[in-house]
Backbone as JSON Lines, residues from 0, in Angstrom:
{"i":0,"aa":"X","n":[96.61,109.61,92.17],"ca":[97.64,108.64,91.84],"c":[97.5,108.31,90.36]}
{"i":1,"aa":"X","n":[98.55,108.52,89.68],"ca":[98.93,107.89,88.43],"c":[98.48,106.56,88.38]}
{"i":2,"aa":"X","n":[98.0,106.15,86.99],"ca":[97.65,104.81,86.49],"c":[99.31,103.73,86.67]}
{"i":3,"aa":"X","n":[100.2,104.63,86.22],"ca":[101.39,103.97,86.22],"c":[101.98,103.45,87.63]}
{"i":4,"aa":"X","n":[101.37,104.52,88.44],"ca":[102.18,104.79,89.83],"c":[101.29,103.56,90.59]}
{"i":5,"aa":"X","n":[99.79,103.77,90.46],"ca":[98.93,102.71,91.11],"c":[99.71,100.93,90.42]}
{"i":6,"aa":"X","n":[100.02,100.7,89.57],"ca":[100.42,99.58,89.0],"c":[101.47,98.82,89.58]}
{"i":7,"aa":"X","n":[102.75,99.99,89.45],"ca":[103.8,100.28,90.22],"c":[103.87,99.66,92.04]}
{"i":8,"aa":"X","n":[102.98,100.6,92.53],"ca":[103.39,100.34,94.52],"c":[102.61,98.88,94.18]}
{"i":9,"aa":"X","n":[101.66,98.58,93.38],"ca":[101.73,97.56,94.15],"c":[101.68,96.65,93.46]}
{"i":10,"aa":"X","n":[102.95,96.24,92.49],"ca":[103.14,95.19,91.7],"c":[103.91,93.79,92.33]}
{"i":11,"aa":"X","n":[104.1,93.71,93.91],"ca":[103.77,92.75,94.09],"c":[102.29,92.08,94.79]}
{"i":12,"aa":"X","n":[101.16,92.92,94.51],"ca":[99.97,92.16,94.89],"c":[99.35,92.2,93.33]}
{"i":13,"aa":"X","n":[99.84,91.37,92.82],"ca":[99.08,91.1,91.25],"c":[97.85,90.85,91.32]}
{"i":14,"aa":"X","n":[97.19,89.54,92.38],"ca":[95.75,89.42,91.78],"c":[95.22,90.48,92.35]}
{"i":15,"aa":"X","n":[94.99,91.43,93.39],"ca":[94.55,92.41,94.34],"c":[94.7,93.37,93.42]}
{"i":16,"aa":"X","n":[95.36,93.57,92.39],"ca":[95.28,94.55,91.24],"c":[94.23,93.83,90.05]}
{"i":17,"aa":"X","n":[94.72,92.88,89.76],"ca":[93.69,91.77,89.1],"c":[92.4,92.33,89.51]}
{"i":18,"aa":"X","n":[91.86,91.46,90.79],"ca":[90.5,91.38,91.19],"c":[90.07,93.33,91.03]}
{"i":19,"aa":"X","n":[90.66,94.15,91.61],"ca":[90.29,95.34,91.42],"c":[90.05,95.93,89.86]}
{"i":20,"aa":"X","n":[90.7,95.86,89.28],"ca":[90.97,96.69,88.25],"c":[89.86,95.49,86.61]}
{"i":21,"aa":"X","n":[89.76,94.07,87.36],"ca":[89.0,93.59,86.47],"c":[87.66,93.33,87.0]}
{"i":22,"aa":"X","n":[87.08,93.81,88.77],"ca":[86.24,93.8,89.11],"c":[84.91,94.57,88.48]}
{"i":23,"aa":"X","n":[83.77,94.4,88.31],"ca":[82.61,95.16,88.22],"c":[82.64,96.39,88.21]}
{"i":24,"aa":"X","n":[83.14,96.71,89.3],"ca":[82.96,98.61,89.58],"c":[84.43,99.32,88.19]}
{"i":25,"aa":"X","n":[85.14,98.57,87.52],"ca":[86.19,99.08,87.14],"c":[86.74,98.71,86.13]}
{"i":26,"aa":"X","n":[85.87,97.6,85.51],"ca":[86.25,97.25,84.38],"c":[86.47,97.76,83.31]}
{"i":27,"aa":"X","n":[85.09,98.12,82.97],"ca":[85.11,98.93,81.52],"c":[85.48,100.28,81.42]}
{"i":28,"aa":"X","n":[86.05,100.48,82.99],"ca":[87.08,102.16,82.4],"c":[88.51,102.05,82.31]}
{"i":29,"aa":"X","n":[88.92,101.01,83.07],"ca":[89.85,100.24,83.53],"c":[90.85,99.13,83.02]}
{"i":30,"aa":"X","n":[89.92,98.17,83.09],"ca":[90.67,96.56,82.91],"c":[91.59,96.83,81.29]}
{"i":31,"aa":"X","n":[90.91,96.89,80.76],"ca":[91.74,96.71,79.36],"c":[92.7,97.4,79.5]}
{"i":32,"aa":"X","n":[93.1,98.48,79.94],"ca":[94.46,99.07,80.35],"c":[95.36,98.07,81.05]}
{"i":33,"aa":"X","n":[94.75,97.91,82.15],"ca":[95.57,97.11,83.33],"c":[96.06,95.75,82.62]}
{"i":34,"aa":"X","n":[95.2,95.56,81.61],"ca":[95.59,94.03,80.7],"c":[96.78,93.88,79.95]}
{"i":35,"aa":"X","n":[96.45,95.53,79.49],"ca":[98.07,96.15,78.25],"c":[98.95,96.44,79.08]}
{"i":36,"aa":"X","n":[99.11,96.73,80.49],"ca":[100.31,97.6,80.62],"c":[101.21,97.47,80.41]}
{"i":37,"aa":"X","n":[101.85,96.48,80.09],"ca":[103.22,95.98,79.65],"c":[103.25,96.71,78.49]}
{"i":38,"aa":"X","n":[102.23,96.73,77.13],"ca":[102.21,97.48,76.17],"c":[102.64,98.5,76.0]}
{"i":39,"aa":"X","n":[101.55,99.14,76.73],"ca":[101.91,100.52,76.72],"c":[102.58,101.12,77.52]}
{"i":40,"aa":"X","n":[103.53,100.57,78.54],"ca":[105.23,100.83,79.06],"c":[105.6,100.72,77.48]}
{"i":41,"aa":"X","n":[105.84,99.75,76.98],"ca":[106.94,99.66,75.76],"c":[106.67,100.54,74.72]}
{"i":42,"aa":"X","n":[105.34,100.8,74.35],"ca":[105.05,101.72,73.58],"c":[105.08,103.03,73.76]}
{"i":43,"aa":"X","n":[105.12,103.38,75.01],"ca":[104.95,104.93,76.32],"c":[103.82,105.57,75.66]}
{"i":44,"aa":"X","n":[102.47,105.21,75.81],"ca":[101.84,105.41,76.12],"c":[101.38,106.51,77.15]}
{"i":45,"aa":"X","n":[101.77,107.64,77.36],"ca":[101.86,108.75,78.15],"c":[100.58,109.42,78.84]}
{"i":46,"aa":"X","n":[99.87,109.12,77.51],"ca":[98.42,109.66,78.4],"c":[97.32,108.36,79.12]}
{"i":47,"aa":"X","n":[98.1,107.4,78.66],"ca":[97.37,106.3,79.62],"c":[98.22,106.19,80.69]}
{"i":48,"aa":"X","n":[99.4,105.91,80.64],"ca":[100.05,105.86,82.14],"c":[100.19,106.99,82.62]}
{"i":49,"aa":"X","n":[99.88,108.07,82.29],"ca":[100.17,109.1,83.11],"c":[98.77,109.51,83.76]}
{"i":50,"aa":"X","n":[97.64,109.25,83.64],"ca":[96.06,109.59,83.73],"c":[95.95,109.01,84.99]}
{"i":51,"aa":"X","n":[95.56,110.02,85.95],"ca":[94.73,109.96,86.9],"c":[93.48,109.12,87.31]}
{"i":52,"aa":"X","n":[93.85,108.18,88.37],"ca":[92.45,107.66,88.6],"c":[91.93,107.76,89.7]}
{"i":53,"aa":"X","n":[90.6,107.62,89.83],"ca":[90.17,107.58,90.74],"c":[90.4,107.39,92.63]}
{"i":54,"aa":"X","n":[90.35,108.35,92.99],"ca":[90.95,107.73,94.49],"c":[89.99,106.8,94.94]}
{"i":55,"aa":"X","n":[88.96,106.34,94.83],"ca":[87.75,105.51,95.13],"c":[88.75,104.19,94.61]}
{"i":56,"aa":"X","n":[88.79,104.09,94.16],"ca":[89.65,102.88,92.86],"c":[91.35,102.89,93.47]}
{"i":57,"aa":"X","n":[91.99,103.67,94.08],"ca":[93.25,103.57,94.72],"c":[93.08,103.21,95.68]}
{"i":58,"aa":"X","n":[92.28,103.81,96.59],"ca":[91.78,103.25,98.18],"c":[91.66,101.91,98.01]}
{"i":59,"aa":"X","n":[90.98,101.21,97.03],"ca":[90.1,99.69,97.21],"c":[91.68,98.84,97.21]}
{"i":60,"aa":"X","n":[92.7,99.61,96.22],"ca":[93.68,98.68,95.95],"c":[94.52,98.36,97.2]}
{"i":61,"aa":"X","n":[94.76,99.91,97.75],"ca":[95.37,100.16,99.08],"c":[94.82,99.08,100.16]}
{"i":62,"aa":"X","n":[93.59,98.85,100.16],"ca":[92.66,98.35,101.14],"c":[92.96,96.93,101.17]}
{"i":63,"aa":"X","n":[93.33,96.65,99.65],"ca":[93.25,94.84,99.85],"c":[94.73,94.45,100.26]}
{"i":64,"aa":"X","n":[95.46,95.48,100.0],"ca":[97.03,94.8,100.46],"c":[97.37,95.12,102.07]}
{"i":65,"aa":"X","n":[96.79,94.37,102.53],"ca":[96.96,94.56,104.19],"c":[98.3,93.94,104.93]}
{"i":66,"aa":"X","n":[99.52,92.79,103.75],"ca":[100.37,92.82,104.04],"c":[101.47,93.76,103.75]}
{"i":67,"aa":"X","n":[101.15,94.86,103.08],"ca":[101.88,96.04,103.15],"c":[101.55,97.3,103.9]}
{"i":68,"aa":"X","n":[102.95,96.95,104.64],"ca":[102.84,98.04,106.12],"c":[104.36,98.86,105.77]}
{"i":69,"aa":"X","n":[104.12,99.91,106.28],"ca":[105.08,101.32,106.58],"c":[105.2,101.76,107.62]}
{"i":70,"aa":"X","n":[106.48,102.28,107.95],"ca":[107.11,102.78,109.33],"c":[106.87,104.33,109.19]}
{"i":71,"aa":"X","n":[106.44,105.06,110.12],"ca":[106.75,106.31,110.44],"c":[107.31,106.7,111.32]}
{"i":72,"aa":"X","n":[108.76,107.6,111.28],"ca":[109.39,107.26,112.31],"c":[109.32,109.03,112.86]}
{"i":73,"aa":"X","n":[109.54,109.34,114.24],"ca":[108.51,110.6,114.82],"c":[109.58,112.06,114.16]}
{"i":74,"aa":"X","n":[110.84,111.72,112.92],"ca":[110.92,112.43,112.65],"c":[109.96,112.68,110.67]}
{"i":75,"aa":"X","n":[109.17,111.94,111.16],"ca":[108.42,112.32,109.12],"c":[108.9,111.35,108.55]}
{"i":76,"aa":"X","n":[110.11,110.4,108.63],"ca":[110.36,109.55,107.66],"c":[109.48,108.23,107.66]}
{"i":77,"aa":"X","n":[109.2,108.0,105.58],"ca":[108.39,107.14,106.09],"c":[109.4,105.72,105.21]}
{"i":78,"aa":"X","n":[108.96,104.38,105.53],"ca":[109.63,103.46,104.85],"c":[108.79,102.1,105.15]}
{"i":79,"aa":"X","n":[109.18,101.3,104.31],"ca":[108.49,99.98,104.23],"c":[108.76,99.09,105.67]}
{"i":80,"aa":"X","n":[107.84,99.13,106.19],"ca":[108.02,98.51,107.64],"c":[109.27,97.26,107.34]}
{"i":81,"aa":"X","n":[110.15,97.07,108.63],"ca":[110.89,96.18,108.7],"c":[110.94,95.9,110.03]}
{"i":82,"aa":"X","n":[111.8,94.52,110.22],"ca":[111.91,94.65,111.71],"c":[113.07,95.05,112.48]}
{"i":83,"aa":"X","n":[113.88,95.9,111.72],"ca":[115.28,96.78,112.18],"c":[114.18,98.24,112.35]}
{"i":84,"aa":"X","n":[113.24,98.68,111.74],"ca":[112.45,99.58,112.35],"c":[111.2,99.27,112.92]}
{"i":85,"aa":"X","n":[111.05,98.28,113.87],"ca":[110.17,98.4,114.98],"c":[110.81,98.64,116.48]}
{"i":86,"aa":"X","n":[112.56,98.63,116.65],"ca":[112.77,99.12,117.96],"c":[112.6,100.45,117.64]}
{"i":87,"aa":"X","n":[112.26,101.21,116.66],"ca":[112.62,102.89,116.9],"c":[111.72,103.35,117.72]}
{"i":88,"aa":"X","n":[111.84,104.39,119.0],"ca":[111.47,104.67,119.6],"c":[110.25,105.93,119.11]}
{"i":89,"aa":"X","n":[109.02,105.53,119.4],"ca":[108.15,106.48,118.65],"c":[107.66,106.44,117.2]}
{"i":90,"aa":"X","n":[107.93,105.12,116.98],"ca":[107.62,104.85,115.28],"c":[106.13,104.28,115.45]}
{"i":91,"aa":"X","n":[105.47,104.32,114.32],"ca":[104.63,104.07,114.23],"c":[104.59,102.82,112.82]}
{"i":92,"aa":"X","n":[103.41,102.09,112.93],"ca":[103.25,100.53,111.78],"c":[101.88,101.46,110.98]}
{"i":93,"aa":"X","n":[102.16,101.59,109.58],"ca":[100.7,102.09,109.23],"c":[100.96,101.13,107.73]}
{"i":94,"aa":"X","n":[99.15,101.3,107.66],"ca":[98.83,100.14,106.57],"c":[99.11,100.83,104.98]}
{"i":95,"aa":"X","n":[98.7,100.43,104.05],"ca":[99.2,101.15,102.66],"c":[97.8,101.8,103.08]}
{"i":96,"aa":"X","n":[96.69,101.42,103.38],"ca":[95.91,102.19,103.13],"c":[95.67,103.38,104.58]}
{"i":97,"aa":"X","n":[96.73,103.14,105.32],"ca":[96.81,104.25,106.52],"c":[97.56,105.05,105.29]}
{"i":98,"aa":"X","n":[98.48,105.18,104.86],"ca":[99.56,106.02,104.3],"c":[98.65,106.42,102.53]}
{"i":99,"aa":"X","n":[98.01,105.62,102.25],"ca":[97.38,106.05,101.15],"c":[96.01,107.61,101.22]}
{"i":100,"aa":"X","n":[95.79,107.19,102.53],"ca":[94.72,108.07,103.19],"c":[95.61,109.23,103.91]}
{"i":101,"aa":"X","n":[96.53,108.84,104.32],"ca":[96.98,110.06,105.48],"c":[97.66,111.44,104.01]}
{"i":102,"aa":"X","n":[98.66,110.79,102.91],"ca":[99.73,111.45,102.46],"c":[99.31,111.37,100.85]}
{"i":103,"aa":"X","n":[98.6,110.48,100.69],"ca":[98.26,110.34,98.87],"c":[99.1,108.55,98.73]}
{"i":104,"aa":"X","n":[98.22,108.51,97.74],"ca":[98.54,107.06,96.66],"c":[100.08,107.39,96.36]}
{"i":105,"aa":"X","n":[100.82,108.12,95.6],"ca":[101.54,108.38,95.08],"c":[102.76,108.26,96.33]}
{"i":106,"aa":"X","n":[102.42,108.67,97.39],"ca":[103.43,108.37,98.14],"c":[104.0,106.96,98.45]}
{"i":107,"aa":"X","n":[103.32,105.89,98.44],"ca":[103.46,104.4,98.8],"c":[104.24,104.18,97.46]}
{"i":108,"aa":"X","n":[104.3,104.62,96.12],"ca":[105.23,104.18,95.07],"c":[106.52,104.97,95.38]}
{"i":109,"aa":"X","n":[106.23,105.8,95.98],"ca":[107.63,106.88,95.72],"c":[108.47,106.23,97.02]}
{"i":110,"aa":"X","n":[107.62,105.42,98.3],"ca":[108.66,104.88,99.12],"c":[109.31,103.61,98.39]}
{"i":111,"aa":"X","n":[108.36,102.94,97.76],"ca":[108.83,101.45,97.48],"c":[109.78,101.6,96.0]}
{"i":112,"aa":"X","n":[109.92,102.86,95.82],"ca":[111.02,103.24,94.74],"c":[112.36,103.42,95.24]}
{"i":113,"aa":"X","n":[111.86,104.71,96.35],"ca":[113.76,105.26,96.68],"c":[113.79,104.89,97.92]}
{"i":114,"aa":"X","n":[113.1,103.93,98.26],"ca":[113.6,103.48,100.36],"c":[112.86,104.35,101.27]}
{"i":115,"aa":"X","n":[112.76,105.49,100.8],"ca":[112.06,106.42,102.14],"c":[111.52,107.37,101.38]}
{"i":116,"aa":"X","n":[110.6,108.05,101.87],"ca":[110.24,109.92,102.04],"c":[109.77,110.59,103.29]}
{"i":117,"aa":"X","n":[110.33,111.81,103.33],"ca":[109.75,112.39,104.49],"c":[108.49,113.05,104.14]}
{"i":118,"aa":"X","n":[107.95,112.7,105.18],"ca":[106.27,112.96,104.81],"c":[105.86,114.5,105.96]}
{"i":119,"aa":"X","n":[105.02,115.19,105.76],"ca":[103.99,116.35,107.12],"c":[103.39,115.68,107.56]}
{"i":120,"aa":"X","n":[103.65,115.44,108.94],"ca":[102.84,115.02,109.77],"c":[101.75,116.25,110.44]}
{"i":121,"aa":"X","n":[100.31,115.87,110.75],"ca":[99.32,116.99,110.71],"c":[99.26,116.57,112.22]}
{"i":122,"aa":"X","n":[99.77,115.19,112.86],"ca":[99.46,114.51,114.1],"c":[99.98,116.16,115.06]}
{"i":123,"aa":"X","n":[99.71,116.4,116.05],"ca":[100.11,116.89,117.12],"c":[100.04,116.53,118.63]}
């Protein structure tokens, strides 16, 4: 997951990006970025927002936002849980960090961008 993209899915859990990204384990590779980003959006900054981080460091973020949940519905589509998709028959409720683990980081920005993606399901 992109530095930009991690910022992105989950810019409405600010301090949970906060506490992560200015925590101990992540500071000094980290924080001072997460401090500028506004910056370096305006400046485009390309090789900082575009740089890869750590999935250790995406997981933790994934992990703390436990009020963000996603629908999988039994044809691959995935979308930001609602409650017009909990009658679907065969859907499933997964956490950011079910969907961060199952499909990649990058997928949880790319739903909360365009409404949906269809995802491979490996389930059988």
């Amino acid at each position: 997951m992109k530095f930009w993209e991690a910022v992105s899915a989950f810019r409405e859990f600010k301090s949970e990006l906060e506490e992560v990204f200015g925590g101990e384990k992540w500071e000094a590779t980290y924080g001072q970025s997460y401090l500028c980003f506004d910056e370096l959006v305006h400046v485009q900054d390309r090789s900082t927002l575009d740089s890869y981080l750590p999935v250790e460091l995406t997981r933790e973020i994934a992990g703390r936002c436990a009020r963000l949940e996603f629908c999988l519905s039994e044809d691959g589509w995935l979308q930001k849980a609602s409650a017009c998709w909990a009658w679907q028959p065969g859907a499933i409720i997964l956490t950011a960090l079910d969907v961060h683990d199952r499909f990649g980081g990058s997928v949880i920005e790319e739903v909360l961008e365009y409404g949906s993606t269809k995802v491979v399901c490996d389930d059988a």
